[in-house]
C-alpha positions in Angstrom: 52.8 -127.2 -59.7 53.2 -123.6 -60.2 50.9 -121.3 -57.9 50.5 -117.6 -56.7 49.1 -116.5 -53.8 47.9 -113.3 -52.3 47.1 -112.2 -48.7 44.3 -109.3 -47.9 44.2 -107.1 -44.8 46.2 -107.8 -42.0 48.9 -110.0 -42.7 50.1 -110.5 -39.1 49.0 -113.7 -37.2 48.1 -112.8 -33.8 47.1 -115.3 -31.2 45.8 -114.6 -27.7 46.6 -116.4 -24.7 46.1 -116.5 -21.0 47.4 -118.6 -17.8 45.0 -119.8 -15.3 44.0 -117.0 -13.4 46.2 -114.1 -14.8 46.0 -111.7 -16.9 45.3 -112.4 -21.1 47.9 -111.6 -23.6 48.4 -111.3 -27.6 51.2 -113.1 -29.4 52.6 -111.4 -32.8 53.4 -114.0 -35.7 55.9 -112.9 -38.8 54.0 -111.4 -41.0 53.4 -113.1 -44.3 54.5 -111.7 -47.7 51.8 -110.3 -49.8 52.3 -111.9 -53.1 54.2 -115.2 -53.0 55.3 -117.3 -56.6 55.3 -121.0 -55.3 56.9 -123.9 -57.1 56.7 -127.6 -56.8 58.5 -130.3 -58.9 59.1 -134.2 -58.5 60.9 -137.3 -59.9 60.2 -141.1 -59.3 61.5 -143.9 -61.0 60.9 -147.9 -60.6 64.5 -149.0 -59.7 63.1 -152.9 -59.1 59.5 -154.1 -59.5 59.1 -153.6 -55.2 61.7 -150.4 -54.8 61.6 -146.7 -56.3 63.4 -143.8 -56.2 62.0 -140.3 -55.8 63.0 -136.6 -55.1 60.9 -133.4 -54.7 61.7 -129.4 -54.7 59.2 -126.8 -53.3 60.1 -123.4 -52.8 58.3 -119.8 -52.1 59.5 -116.6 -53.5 58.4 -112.8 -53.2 57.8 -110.3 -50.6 61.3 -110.5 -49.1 60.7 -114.3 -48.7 62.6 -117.2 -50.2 61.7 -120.9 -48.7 63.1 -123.7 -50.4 62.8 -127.7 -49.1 64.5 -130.4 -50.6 63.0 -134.3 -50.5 64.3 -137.5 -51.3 61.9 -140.9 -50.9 63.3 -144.7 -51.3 59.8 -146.6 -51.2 60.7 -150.4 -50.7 57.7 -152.7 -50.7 57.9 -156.4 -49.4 
């Protein structure tokens, strides 16, 4: 999969929070990157007829950001 995405306005995630009887208050997020290149990619193969063997890459680029994840997936059926 190869995707781009692209945040309008305000690109910090705020949240606001209060305590039982006190006073309210905002939390700040990161801010996310304007325009981001995304990337996924995966490989399976059928070692036996009831076990396979997989891996998978996804990563985000642009803005300042770079986010890269790694999976591997043994899937053993009985």
């Amino acid at each position: 999969m190869l995707d781009w995405r692209h945040a309008f306005g305000d690109t910090t995630p705020t949240s606001m929070h209060a305590f039982a009887g006190s006073i309210p208050f905002t939390i700040s997020g990161v801010p996310l990157a304007k325009n981001v290149a995304v990337l996924e990619a995966g490989v399976e193969t059928q070692l036996r007829p009831n076990l396979k063997l997989g891996a998978a890459y996804s990563g985000q680029f642009g803005g300042g950001l770079k986010d890269h994840g790694f999976k591997a997936i043994l899937n053993w059926t009985f």
